[in-house]
C-alpha positions as CSV (number, residue, x, y, z in Angstrom):
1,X,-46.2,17.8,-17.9
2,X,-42.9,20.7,-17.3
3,X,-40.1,18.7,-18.9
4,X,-37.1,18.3,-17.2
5,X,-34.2,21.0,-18.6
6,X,-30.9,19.0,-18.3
7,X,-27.0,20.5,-19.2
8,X,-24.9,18.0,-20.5
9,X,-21.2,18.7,-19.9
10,X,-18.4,16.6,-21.1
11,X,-15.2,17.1,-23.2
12,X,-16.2,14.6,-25.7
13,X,-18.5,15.8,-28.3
14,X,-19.3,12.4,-29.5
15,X,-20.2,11.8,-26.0
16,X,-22.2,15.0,-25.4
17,X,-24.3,13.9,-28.6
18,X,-24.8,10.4,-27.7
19,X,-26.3,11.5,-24.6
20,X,-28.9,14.1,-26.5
21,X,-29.6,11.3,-28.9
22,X,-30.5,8.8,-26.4
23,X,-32.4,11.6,-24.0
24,X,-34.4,13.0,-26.8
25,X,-36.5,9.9,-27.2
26,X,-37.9,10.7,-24.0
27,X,-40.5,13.5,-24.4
28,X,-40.5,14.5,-20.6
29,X,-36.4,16.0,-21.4
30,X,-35.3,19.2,-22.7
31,X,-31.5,18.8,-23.7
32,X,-31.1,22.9,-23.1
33,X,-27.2,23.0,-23.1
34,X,-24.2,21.6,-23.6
35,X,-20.4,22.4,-22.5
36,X,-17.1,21.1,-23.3
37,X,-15.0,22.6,-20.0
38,X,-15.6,23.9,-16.9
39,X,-15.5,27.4,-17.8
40,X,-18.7,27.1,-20.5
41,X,-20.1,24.7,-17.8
42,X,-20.4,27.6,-15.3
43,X,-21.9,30.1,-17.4
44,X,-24.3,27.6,-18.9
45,X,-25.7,26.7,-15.3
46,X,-26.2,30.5,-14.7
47,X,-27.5,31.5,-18.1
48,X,-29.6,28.5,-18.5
49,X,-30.3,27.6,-14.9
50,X,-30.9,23.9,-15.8
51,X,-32.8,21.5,-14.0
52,X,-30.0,18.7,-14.2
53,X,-26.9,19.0,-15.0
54,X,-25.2,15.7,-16.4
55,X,-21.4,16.3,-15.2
56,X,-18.3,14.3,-16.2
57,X,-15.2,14.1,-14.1
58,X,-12.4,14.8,-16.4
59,X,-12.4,18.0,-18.3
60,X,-9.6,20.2,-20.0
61,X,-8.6,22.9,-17.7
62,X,-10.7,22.7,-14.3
63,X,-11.4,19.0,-13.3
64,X,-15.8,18.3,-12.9
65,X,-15.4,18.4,-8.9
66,X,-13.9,22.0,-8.8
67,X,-16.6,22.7,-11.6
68,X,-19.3,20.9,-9.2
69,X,-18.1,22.8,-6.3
70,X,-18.1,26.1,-8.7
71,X,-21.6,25.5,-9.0
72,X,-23.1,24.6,-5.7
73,X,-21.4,27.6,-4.3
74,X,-22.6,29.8,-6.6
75,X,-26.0,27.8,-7.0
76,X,-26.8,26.0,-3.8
77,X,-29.6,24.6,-5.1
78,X,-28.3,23.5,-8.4
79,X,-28.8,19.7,-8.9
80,X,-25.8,18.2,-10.2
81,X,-25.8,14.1,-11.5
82,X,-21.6,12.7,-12.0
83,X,-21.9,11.2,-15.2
84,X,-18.3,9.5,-15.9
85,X,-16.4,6.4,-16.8
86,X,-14.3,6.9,-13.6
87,X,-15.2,4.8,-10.3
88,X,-12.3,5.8,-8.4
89,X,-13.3,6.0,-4.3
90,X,-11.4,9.6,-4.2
91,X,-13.8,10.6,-7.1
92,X,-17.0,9.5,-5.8
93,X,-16.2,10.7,-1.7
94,X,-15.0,13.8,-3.0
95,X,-18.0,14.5,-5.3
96,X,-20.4,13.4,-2.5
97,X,-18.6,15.8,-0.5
98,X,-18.8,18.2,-3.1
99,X,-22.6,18.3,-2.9
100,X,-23.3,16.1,-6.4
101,X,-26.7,14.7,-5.7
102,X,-25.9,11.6,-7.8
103,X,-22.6,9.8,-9.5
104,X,-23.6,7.1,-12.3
105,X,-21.4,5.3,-14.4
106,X,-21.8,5.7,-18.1
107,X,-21.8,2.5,-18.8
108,X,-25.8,2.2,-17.3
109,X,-28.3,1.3,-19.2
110,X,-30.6,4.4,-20.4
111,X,-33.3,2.9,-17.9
112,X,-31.1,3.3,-15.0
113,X,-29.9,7.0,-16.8
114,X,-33.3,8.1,-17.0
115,X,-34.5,7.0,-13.7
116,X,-31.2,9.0,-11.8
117,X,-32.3,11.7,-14.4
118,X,-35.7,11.6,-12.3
119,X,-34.3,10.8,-8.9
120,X,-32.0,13.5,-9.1
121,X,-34.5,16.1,-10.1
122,X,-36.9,15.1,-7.1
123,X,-34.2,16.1,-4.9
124,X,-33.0,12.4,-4.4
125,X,-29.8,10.6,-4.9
126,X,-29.0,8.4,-7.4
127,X,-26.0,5.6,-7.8
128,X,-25.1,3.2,-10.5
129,X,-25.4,0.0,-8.9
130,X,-21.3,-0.7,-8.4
131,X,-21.5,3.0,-6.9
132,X,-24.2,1.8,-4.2
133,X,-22.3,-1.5,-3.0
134,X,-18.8,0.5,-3.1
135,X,-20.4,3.5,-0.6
136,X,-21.9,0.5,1.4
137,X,-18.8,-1.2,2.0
138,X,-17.1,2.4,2.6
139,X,-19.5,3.5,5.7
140,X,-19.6,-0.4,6.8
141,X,-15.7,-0.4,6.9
142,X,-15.6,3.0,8.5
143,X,-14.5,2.9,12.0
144,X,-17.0,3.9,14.4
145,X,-16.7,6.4,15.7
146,X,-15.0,6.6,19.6
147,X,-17.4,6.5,22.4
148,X,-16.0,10.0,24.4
149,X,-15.6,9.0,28.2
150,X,-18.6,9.5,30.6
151,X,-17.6,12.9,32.3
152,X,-17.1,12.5,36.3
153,X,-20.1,13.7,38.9
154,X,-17.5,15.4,41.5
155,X,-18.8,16.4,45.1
156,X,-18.6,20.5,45.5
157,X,-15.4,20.0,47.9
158,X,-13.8,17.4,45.4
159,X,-14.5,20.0,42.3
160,X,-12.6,22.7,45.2
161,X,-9.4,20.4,45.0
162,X,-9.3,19.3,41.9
163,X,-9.2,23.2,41.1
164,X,-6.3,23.6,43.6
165,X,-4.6,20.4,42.2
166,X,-5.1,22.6,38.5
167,X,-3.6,25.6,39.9
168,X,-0.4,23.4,41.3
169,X,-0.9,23.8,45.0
170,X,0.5,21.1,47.6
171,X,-1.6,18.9,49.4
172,X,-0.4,20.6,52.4
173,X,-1.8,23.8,50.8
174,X,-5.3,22.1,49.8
175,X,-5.9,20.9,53.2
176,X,-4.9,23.7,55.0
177,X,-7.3,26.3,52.9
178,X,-10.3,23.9,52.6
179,X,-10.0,22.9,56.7
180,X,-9.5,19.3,56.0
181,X,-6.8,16.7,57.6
182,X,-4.5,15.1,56.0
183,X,-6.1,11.6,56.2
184,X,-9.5,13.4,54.9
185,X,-7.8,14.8,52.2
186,X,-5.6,11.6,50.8
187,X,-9.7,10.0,51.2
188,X,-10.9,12.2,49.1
189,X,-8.1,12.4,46.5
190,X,-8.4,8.9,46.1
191,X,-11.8,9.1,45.2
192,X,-11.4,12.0,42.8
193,X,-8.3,9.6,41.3
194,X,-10.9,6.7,40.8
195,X,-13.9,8.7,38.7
196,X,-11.3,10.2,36.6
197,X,-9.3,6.8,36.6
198,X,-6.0,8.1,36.8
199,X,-3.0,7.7,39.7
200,X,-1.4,10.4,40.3
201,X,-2.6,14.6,41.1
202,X,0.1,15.3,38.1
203,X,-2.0,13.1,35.9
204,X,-5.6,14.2,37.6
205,X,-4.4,18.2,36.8
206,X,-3.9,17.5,33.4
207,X,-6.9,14.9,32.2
208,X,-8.8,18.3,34.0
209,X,-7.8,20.5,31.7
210,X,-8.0,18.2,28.6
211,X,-11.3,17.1,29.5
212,X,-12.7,20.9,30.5
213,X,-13.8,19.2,34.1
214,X,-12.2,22.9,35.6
């Protein structure tokens, strides 16, 4: 079986070791790099092309997102796994955002580590199980979004005025080019005021324009 080639990249060495130790008892995982900054980070991921790359948030210099964001740009298809200490909401919306397939706290177990390990390289997501609920209770807090008004069905002569009411002209004007009276006319703008549920022709002119109805 291809092992999985992983890049570990964290300022702590300690920590950076602790995660080889731990990964090396698993035979399908080739620890192929490691970086302590964002800067070694980026030319690791090019030279080495890893599989996984195990990324931590705060690093000297360039933070992990900009180094994440480095990274998918320059390698879309990179897979990238947030492995930090740091459950901030800013850090995980900004990483999802970023395009980090997974964000995992370090204080999982190595099952759970191994298994986003695997996830991650499938091309799935993986979350540390505070991550999941906090994400849930972000989208199921979210607003939803608003429903955009149904767009009025206009008659071809009520389209014609609401065009002359756009360009400014008088009812006077309206009637007299499109041959209607004035009772006709005050019919029909009454009509054309109750699809677009509005009072007045100033307010009718401009919900046209806003809406794109001219």
């Amino acid at each position: 079986m291809r092992q999985i080639r992983i890049l570990v990249v964290d300022d702590h060495q300690i920590v950076r070791q602790g995660i080889r130790s731990l990964l090396s008892n698993y035979p399908d995982f080739d620890i192929v790099g490691e970086a302590a900054d964002g800067a070694a980070a980026l030319g690791q991921v090019q030279q080495l092309a890893p599989d996984v790359t195990l990324l931590d948030i705060r690093l000297p210099g360039e933070s992990g997102l900009e180094v994440l964001r480095q990274i998918r740009q320059a390698q879309p298809e990179a897979k990238v796994l947030m492995l930090t200490s740091f459950d901030d909401e800013e850090y995980v919306l900004e990483a999802l955002r970023a395009g980090a397939q997974g964000f995992v706290l370090k204080n999982v177990s190595d099952e759970m580590l191994v298994r986003a390990i695997h996830a991650v390289c499938r091309g799935e997501h993986a979350f540390s199980p505070q991550i999941t609920e906090q994400v849930v209770r972000w989208v199921t807090a979210a607003p939803a979004p608003p429903v955009p008004p149904k767009k009025p069905v206009f008659e071809p002569d009520e389209q014609q005025i609401l065009h002359l009411l756009v360009e400014g002209a008088s009812n006077t004007a309206i009637a007299a080019q499109l041959y209607l009276s004035h009772t006709t006319l005050k019919r029909k703008l009454r009509k054309i005021f109750a699809k677009m549920e509005v009072d007045t022709r100033a307010q009718a002119a401009a919900e046209a324009v806003r809406r794109g109805l001219v």
